[in-house]
C-alpha positions in Angstrom: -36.0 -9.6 -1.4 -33.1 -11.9 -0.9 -30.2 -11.4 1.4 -28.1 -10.1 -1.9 -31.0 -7.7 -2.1 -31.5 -6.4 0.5 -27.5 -5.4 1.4 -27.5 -3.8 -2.3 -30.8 -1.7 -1.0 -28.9 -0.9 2.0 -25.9 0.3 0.6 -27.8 2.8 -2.2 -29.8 4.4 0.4 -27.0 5.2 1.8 -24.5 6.0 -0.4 -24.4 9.8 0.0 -23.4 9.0 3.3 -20.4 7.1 2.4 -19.3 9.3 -0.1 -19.3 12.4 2.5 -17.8 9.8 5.2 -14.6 9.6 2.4 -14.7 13.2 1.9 -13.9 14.2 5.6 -11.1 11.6 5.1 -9.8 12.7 2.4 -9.4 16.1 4.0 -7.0 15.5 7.0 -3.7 15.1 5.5 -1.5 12.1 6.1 1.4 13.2 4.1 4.2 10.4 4.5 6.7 11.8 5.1 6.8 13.3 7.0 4.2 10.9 8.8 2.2 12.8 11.2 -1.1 10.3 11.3 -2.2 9.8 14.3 -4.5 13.2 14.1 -6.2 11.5 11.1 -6.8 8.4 13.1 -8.3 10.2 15.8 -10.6 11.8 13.1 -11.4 8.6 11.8 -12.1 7.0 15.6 -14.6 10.1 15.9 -16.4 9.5 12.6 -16.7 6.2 13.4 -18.1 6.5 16.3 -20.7 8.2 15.0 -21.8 4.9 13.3 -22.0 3.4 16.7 -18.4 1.6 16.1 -16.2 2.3 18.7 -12.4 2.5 17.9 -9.6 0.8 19.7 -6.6 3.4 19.2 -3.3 1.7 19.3 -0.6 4.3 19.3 2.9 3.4 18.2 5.3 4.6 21.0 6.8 7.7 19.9 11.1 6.7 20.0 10.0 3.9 17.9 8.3 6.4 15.4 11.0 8.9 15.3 13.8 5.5 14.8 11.5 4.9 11.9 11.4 7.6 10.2 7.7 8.7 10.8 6.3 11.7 13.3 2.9 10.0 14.6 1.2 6.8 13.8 -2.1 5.4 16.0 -3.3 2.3 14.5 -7.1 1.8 14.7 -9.1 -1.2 15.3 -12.8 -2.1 15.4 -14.4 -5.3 16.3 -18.0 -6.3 15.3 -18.3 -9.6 17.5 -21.6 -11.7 16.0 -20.8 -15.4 17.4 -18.7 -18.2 17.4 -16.7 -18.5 14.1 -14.1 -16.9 12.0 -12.8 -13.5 12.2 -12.0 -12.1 9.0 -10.4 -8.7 8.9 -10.4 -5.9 6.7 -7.1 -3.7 6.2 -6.8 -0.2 4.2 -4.1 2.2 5.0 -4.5 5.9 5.4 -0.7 7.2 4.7 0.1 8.7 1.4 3.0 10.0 -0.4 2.8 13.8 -0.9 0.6 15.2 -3.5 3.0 16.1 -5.5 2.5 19.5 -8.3 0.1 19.1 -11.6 -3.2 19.5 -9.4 -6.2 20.9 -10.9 -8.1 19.6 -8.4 -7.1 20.5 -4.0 -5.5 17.4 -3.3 -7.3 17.3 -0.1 -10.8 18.9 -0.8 -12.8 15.5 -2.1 -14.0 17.6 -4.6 -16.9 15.7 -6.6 -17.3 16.5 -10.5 -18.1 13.4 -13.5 -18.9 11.5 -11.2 -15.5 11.0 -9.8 -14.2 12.0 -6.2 -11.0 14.0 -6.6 -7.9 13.7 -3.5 -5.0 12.2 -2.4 -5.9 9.2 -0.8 -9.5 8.9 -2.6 -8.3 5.7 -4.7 -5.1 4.0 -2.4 -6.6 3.7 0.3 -9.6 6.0 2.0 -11.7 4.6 -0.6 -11.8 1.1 1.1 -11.7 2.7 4.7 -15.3 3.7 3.4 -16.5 0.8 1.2 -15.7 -1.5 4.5 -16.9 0.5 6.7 -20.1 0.5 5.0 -20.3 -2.8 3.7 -19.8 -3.7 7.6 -22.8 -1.6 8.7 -24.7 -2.8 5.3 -24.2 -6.3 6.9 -25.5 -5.2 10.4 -28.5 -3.9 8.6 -29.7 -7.4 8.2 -29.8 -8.0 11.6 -29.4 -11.7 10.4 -27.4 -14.4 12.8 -24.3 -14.5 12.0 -21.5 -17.3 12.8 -18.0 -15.4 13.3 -16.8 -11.9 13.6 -15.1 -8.8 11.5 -12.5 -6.7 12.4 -11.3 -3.4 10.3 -7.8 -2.3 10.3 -7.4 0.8 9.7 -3.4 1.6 10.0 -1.0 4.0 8.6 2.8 2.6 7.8 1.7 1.2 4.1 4.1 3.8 2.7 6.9 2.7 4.7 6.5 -1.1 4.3 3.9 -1.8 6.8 6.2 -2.7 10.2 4.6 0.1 12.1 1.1 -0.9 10.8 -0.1 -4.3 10.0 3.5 -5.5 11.1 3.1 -3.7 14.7 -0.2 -5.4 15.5 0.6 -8.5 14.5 3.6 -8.6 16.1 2.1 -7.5 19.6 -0.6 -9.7 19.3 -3.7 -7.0 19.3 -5.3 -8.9 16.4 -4.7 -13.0 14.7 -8.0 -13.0 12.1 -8.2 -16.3 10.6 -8.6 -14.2 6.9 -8.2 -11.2 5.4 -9.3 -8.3 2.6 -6.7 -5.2 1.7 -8.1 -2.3 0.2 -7.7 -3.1 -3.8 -9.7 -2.5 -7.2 -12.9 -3.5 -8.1 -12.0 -4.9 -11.3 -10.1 -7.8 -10.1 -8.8 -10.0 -7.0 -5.1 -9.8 -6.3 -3.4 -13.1 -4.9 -0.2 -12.6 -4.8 2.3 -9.5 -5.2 6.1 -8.5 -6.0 8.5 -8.0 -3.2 10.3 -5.0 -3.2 14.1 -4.1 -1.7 14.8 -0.8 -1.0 18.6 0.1 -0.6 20.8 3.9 0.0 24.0 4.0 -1.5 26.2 6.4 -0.5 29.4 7.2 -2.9 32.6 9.2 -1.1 34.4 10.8 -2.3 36.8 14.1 -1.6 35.4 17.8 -2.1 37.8 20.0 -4.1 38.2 23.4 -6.2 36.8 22.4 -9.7 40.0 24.9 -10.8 42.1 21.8 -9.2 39.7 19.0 -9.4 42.8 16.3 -9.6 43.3 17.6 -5.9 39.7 16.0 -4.9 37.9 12.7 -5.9 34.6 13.1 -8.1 32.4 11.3 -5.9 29.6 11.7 -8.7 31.8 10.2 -11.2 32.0 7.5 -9.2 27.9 7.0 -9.0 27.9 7.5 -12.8 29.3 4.0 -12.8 27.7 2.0 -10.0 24.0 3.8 -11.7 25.1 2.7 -15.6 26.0 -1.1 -14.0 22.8 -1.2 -11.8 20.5 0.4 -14.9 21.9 -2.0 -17.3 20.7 -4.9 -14.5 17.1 -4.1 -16.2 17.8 -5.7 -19.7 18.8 -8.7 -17.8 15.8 -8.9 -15.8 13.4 -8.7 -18.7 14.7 -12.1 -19.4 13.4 -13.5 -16.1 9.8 -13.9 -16.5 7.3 -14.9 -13.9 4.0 -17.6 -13.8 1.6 -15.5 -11.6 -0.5 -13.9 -13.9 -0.1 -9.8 -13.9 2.8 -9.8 -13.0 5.8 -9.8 -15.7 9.3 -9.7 -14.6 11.8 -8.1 -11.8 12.8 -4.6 -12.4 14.7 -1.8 -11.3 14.5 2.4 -10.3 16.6 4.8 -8.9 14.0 7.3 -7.5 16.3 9.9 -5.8 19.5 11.1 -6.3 21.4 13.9 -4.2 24.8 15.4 -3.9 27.7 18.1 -4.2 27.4 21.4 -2.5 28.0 24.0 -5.5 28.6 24.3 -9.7 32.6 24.9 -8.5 33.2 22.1 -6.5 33.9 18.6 -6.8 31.1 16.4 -5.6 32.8 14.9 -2.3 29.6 12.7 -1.6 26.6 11.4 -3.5 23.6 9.3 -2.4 21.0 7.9 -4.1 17.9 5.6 -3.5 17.3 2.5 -5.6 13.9 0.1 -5.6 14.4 -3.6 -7.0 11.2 -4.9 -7.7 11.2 -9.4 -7.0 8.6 -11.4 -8.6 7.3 -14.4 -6.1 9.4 -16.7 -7.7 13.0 -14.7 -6.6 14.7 -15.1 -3.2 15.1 -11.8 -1.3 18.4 -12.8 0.2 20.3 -13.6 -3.5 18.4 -10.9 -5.1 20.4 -8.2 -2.2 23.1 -9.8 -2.8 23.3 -9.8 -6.1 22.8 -6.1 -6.2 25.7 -5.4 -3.7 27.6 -7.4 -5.8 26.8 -5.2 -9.0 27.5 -2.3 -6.8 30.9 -3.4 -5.7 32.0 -4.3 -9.1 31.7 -1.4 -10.6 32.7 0.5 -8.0 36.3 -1.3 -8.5 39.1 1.1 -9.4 37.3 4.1 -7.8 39.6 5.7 -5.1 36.4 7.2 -2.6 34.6 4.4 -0.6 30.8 3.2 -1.0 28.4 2.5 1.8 25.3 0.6 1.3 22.4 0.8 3.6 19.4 -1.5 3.4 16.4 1.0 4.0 13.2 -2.2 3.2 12.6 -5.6 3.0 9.4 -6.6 1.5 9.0 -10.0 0.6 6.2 -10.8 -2.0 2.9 -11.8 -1.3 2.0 -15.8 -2.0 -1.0 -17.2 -2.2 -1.6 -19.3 1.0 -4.1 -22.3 0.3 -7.1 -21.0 2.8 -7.7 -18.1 0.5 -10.2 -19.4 -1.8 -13.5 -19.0 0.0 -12.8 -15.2 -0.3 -11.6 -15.6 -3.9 -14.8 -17.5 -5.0 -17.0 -15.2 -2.8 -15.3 -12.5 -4.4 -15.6 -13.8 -8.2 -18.9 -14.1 -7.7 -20.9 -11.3 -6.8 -17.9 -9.4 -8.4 -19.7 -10.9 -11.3 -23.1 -10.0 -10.4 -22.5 -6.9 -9.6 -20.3 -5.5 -12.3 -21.8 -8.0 -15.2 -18.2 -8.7 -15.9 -15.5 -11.6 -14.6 -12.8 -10.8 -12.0 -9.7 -12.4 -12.5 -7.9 -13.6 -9.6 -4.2 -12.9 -10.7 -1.0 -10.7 -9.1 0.3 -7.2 -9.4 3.4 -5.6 -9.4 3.1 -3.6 -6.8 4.4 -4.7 -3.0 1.8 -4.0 -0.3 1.7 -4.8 3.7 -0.8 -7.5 3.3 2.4 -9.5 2.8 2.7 -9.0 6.8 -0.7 -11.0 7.0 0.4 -14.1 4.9 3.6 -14.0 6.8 1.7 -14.5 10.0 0.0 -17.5 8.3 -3.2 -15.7 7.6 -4.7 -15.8 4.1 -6.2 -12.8 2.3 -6.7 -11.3 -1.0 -6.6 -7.9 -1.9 -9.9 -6.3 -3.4 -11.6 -2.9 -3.0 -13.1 0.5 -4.8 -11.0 1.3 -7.6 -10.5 1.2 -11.4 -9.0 -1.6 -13.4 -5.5 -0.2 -13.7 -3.6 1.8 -10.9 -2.7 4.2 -14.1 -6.3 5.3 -14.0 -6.8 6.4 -10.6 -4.0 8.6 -10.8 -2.1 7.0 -7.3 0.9 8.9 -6.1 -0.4 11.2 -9.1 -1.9 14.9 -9.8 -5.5 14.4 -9.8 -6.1 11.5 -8.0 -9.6 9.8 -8.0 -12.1 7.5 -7.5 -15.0 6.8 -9.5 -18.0 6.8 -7.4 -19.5 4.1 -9.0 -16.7 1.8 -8.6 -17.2 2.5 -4.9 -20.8 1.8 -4.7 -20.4 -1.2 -6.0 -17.2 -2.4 -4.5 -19.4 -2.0 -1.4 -21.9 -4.4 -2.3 -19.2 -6.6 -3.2 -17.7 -6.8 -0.1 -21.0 -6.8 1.9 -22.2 -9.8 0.0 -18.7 -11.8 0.9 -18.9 -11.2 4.4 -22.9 -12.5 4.6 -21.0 -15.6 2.7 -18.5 -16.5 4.6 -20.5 -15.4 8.0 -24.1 -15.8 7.5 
C-alpha cells in the first residue's frame, strides 16, 4: 500500500469514530449570542484528550468578553511537534448563530438519517473540528518521519469577526504557523474572500401622541429615507464587478431593524443594523465612507439627529503568494478522491482566516462540506453535513499534510 493508501485505510476504519466525535460536538451549544463557549471548549479539550492530544486552553479575559459583546470564549490549541520544518495550522470555529425556527431535525442532537448528520454547527464549522482532527491522527498512524509540525485551532469568535479568536492569538503571540487550512467545502479551495463592514445607525427623533404627532418627530420616517437611499446603493453596486472568480459584486443588507414603543406613539428612535459586503478589489476606508456619506445625505432636511456606530471591520481575504503548495496539494488528491476538479476561486462570504493573511501567513480555506453554502443549510433550519463529504474531506486533508510534511 502507498502512503495515499494507507491514510485512506486509516481514516475508513475509523470513521464511525469521527462521526460520533462530531456528534458530541454538535451537542453542546455555542449559541452566539449570546456567546457562552468556553464550556464547549472544555468539552472539546476532554474529547480530545481522549485521542492522546492534549489541549492548550487559552481563555479570553472575561472584561474583554463582556466589552465585546460575548459571555465566555477559551480558545484551544494543540501542537503535534514531528521535527524541524514548517508548522502549518488548521483553524475551524465552533460559534454559531442561533438555530433559528423551521427544524425538523433537534438542532443540537447530531441526528444521522440519508446519510447526512443533522445540527447546528454540523456543516460551518464542527465538521472540520473532526475531519482535522482525524486527518491529524490518520497522519500519526503512519508513524512515518516527518519534517515540520501541525497545530489545530480550534477558537470561537468567527461569528463576531474573529478578534477574540484567530485575532486574539495572533495578536498575543500563542501561535505564528508559517501556513494555514480554515474549515471549508470539499468541493472547492477558497483563496480569497469579500470583506464585510458592519455599521448601527441610530435615527432620533422625538416621541409624541399619534393624536398630535406634529408635536413629536417621526423618527421612523426619518429611517424610511436613509433605508430607500442605502437600498437603492445595491443597483449601483451590481455595476462594480469583481476578477476573483466566485465572487460577483459588492452588495448590501439591512438585517435588523427596531424601534417605537407602541401603535399610538410616534417613533422617537429607530436603529437598525446594515452589512456591506467589499469584493477584494474595494478599499474598506472609501467604501465606510461612502456609506456615511449616503446616510448623511439623505438624512438632510430631517429635524431628529443620526448617530452611526461602526460595529466590524473585515477586510477581504487576498491570496498571499506562499499559498500554492496547499492549493496544488489540495487540487490534487481533491481530485483523486472525489474523481472531480476543485477549483481554487473566492466566495462571498467574509471569514477570520482574513486575520491569518493579515499576519502574513498564507492559507486556503477547504474542509467537509457540500458545493454550495445553500446546500448545507448554514445559519438555516436543518442544517447538515453529508457524511460522505466528511469522509472524504478527511482523506483530503490527511494526504496534504503527508505532502507538505512527509
Amino acid at each position: 500500500m502507498t502512503a495515499y493508501e494507507k491514510l485512506d485505510a486509516w481514516v475508513d476504519a475509523h470513521f464511525d469514530e469521527e462521526v460520533r466525535f462530531l456528534q458530541e460536538l454538535v451537542r453542546v451549544p455555542t449559541d452566539t449570542p449570546p456567546g457562552n463557549n468556553a464550556p464547549h471548549a472544555e468539552r472539546t479539550a476532554e474529547l480530545l484528550q481522549g485521542f492522546g492530544f492534549e489541549a492548550e486552553k487559552h481563555p479570553v479575559p472575561e472584561a474583554d468578553v463582556k466589552a465585546y459583546g460575548l459571555e465566555s470564549i477559551t480558545n484551544l490549541i494543540v501542537r503535534r511537534k514531528y521535527g524541524d520544518g514548517r508548522t502549518i495550522a488548521l483553524n475551524a470555529h465552533g460559534d454559531v448563530v442561533p438555530p433559528g425556527e423551521g427544524w425538523t431535525h433537534d438542532p443540537y442532537g447530531g441526528e444521522i438519517e440519508d446519510g447526512k448528520i443533522y445540527g447546528r454547527a454540523t456543516a460551518v464549522s464542527k465538521g472540520d473540528f473532526a475531519s482535522f482532527t482525524f486527518a491529524v491522527r490518520a497522519l500519526e498512524s503512519l508513524q512515518a518521519k516527518l519534517k515540520g509540525n501541525v497545530e489545530l485551532h480550534f477558537t470561537y469568535d468567527e461569528e463576531f469577526g474573529g478578534e477574540m479568536g484567530p485575532g486574539w492569538l495572533l495578536k498575543n503571540k500563542l501561535t505564528k504557523p508559517d501556513l494555514m487550512i480554515a474549515a471549508g467545502f470539499s468541493y472547492e479551495v477558497v483563496t480569497a474572500h469579500n470583506g464585510c463592514l458592519q455599521m448601527e445607525v441610530t435615527v432620533h427623533g422625538k416621541m409624541a401622541h399619534a393624536a398630535i404627532p406634529d408635536t413629536g418627530i417621526d423618527a421612523l420616517q426619518g429611517a424610511v429615507k436613509i433605508l430607500s437611499a442605502l437600498f437603492a446603493q445595491n443597483a449601483e453596486y451590481k455595476k462594480v464587478t469583481s476578477k476573483v472568480a466566485g465572487i460577483k459584486h459588492p452588495y448590501l443588507n439591512i438585517g435588523r431593524i427596531e424601534g417605537g414603543t407602541n401603535t399610538n406613539v410616534v417613533p422617537g428612535k429607530v436603529v437598525f443594523k446594515l452589512d456591506r459586503r467589499m469584493i477584494p478589489e474595494e478599499n474598506p476606508a472609501e467604501v465606510e465612507a461612502s456609506i456615511r456619506k449616503v446616510i448623511a445625505d439623505a438624512a438632510e432636511g430631517f429635524a431628529g439627529t443620526v448617530e452611526i456606530r461602526r460595529m466590524l471591520l473585515a477586510n477581504s481575504l487576498k491570496p498571499l503568494a506562499g499559498n500554492q503548495p496547499l492549493v496544488s496539494a489540495i487540487q490534487q488528491h481533491g481530485k483523486q478522491v472525489f474523481g472531480q476538479e476543485i477549483p481554487a476561486m473566492g466566495t462571498p462570504l467574509y471569514t477570520d482566516v482574513r486575520l491569518y493573511g493579515e499576519a502574513g501567513i498564507p492559507g486556503v480555506i477547504y474542509g467537509s462540506g457540500p458545493r454550495t453554502v445553500l446546500e448545507s443549510h448554514a445559519k438555516r433550519n436543518d442544517e447538515r453535513l453529508e457524511l460522505e463529504d466528511l469522509r472524504k474531506a478527511t482523506k483530503v486533508v490527511a494526504r496534504t499534510l503527508y505532502d507538505l510534511l512527509a
